[in-house]
MARZAZA-217397 format. One line per 8 residues: for each residue x, y, z of N, C-alpha, C. Coordinates in nm, 4 decimals. Example, Ala and Ser with C-alpha at 12.3 -4.5 7.8 and 13.67 -1.06 7.14 Angstrom:
1.3190/-0.5690/0.7800/1.2300/-0.4500/0.7800/1.3200/-0.3300/0.7800 ~ 1.2850/-0.2250/0.7080/1.3670/-0.1060/0.7140/1.2900/0.0030/0.7870
This chain:
0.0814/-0.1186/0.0000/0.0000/0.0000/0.0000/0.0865/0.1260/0.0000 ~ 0.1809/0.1555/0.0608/0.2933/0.2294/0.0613/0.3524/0.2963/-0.0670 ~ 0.3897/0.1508/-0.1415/0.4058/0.1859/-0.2853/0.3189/0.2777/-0.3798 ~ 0.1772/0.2151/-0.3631/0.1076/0.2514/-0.4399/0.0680/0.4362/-0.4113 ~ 0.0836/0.4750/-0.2486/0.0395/0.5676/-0.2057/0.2210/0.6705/-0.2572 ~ 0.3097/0.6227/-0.2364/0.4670/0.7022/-0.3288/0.4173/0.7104/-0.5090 ~ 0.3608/0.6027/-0.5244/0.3211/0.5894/-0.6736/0.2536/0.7355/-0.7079 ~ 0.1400/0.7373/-0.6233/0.0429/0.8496/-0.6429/0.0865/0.9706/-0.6437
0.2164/0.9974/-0.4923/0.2568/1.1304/-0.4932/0.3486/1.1724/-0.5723 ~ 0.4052/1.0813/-0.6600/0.4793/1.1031/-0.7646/0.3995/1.1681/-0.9225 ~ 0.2750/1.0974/-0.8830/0.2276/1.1209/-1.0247/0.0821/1.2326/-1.0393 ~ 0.0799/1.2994/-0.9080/-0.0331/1.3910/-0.8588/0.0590/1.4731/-0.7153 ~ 0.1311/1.5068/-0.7641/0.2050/1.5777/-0.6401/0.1162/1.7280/-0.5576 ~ -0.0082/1.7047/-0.5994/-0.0963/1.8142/-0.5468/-0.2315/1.7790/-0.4596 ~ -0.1948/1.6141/-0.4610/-0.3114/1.5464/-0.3882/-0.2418/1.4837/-0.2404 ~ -0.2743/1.5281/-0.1590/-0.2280/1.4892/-0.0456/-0.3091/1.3377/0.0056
-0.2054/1.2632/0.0520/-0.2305/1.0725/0.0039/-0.1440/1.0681/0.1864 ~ -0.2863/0.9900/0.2208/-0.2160/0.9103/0.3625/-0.2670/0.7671/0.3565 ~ -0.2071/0.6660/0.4084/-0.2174/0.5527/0.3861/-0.2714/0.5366/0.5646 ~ -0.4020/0.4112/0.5667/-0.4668/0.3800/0.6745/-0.4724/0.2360/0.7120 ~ -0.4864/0.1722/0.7927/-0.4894/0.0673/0.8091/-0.6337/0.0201/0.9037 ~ -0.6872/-0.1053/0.9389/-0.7928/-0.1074/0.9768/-0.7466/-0.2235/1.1113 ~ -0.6044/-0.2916/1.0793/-0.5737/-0.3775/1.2051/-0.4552/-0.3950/1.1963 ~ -0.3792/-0.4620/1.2920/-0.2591/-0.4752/1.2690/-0.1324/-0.3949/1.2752
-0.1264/-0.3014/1.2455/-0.0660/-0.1647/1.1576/-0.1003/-0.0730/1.1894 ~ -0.0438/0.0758/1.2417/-0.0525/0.1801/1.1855/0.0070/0.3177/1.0880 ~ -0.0688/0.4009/1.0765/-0.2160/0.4539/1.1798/-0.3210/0.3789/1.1240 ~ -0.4227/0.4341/1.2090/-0.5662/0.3523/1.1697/-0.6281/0.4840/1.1284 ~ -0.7285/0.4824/1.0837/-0.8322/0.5345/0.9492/-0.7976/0.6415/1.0495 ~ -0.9035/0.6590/1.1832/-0.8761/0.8237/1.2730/-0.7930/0.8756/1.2673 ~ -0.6672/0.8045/1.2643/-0.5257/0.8750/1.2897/-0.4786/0.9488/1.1769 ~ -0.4740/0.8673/1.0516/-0.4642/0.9272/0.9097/-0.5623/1.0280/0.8459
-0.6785/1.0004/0.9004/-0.7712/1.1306/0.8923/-0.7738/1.2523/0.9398 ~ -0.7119/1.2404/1.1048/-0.6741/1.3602/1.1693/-0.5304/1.4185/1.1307 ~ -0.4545/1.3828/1.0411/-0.3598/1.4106/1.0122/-0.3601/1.5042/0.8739 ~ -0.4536/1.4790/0.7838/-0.5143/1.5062/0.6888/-0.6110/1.6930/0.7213 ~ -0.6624/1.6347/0.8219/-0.7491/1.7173/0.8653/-0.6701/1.8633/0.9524 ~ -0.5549/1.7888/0.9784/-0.4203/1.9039/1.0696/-0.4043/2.0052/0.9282 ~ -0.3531/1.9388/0.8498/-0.3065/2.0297/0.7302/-0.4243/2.0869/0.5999 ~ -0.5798/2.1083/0.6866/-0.6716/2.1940/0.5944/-0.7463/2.1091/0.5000
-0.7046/1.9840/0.5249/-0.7903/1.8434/0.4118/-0.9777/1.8681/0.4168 ~ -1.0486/1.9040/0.3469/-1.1962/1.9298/0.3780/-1.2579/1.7830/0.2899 ~ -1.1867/1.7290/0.2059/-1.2737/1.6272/0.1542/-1.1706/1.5281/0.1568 ~ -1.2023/1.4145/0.1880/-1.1324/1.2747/0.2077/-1.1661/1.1733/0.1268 ~ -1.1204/1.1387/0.0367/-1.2089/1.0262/-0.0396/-1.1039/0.9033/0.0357 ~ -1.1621/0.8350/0.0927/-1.1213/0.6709/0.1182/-1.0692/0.5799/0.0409 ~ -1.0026/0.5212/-0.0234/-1.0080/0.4516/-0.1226/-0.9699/0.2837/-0.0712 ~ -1.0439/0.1621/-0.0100/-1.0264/0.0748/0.0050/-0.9440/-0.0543/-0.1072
-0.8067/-0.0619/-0.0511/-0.7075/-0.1690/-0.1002/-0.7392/-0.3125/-0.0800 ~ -0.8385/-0.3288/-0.1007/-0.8660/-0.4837/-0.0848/-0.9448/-0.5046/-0.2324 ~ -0.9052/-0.6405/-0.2499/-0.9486/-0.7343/-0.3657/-1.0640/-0.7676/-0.3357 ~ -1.1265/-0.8100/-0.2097/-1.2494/-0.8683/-0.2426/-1.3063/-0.7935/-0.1438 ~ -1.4538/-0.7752/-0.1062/-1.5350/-0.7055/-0.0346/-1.5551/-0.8311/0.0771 ~ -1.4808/-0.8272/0.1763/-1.4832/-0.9308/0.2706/-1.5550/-0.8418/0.4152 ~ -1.5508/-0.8837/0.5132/-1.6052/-0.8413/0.6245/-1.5861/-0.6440/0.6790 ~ -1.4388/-0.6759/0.6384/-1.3733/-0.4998/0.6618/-1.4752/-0.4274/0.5818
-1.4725/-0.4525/0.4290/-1.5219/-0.3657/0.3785/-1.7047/-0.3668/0.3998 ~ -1.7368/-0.4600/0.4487/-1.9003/-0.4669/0.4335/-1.9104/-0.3787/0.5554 ~ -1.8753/-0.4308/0.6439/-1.9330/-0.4351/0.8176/-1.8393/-0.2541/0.8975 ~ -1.7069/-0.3051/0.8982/-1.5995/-0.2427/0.9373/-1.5600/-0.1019/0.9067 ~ -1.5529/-0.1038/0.8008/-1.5646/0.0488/0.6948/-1.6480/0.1369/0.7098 ~ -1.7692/0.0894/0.7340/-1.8511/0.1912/0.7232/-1.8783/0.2384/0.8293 ~ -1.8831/0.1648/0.9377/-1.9152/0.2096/1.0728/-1.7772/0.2564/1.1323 ~ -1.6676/0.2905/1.0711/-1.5496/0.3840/1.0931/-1.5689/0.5111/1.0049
-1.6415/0.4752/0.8757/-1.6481/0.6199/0.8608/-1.7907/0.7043/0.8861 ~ -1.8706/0.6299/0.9302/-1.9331/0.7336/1.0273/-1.9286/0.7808/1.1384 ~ -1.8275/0.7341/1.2176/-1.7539/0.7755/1.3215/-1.7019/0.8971/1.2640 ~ -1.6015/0.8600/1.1450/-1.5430/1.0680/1.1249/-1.6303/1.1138/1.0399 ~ -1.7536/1.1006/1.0005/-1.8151/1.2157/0.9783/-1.8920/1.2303/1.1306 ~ -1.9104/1.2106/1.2011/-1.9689/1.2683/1.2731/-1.9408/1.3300/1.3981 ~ -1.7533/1.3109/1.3823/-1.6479/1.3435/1.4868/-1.6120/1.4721/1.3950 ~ -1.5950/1.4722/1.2548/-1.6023/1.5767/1.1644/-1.6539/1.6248/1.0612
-1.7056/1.7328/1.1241/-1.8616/1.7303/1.0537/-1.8368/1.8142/0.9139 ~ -1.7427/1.9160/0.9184/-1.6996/1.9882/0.8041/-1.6285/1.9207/0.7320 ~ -1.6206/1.8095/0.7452/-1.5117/1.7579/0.6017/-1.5879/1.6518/0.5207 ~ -1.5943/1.6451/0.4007/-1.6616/1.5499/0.3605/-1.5821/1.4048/0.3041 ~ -1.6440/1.3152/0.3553/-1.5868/1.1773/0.3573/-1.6729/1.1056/0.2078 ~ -1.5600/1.0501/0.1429/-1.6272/0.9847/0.0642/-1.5995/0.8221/0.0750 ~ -1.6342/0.7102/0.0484/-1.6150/0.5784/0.0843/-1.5927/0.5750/-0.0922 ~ -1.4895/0.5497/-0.1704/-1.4817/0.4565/-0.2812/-1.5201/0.3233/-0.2606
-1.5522/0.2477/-0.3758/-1.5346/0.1090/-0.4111/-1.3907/0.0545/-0.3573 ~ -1.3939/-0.0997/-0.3424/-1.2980/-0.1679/-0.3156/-1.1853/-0.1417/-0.3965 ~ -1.0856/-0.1363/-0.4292/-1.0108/-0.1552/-0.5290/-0.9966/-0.2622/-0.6404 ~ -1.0199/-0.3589/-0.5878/-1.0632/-0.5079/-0.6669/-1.1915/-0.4709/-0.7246 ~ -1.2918/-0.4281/-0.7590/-1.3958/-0.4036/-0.7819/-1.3778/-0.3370/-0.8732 ~ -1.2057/-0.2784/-0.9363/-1.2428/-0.2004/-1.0623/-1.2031/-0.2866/-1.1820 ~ -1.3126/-0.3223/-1.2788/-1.2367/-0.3971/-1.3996/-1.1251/-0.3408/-1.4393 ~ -1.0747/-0.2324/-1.4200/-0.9232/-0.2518/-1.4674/-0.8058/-0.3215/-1.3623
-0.8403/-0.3194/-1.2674/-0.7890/-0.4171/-1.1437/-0.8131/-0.5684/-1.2236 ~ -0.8738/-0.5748/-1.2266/-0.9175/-0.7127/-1.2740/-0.8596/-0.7512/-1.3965 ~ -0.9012/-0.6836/-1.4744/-0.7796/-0.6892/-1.5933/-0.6299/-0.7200/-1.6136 ~ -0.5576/-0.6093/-1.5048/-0.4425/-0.6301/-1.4518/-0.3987/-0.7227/-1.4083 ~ -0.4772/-0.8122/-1.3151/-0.4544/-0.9037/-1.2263/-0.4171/-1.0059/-1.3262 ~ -0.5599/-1.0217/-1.4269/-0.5650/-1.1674/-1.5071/-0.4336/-1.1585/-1.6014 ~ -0.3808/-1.0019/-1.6257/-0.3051/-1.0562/-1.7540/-0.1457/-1.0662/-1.7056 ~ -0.1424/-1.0108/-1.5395/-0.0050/-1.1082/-1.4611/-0.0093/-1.3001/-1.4425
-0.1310/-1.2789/-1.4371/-0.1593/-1.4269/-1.3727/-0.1390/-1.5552/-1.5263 ~ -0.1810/-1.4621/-1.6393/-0.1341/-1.5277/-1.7821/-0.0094/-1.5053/-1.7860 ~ 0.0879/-1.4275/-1.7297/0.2526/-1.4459/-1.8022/0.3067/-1.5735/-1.7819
């Protein structure tokens, strides 16, 4: 996830990119949000790194991000799709998995 989040600031150096975690690891979603939110961030789009829509993303996700909208009420939170969920993900995947 790291990579992908250096990937981004390399190639959008005007989008400010924090990487979150939900276990294991930090920071966790609050922490990376309030960090975001230190330096003037008003809209957050989420973007979930998982392949499949498993428990985190059904159950877990959402009831963390209504926690910061409602811990912060001026910023607007957006929840993207999974990342696996985009046919070009999918695409990608299948045409490593053919080499």
């Amino acid at each position: 996830m790291r990579a992908v989040a250096a990937r981004m600031q390399q190639q959008h150096p005007h989008i400010p990119v924090a990487c979150a975690y939900l276990e294991m690891m930090e920071p966790d979603l609050a922490s990376a949000s309030e960090s975001l939110i230190a330096a003037g961030i008003l809209h957050v789009n989420v973007v979930p790194m998982f392949l499949g829509v498993g428990r985190h993303a059904r159950h877990d996700l959402p009831l963390l991000m209504q926690a910061l909208r409602e811990r912060h009420r001026q910023v607007r939170f957006e929840l993207k799709a999974a990342i696996g969920e985009d046919p070009r993900v999918v695409d990608l995947l299948a045409a490593i998995a053919a080499e």
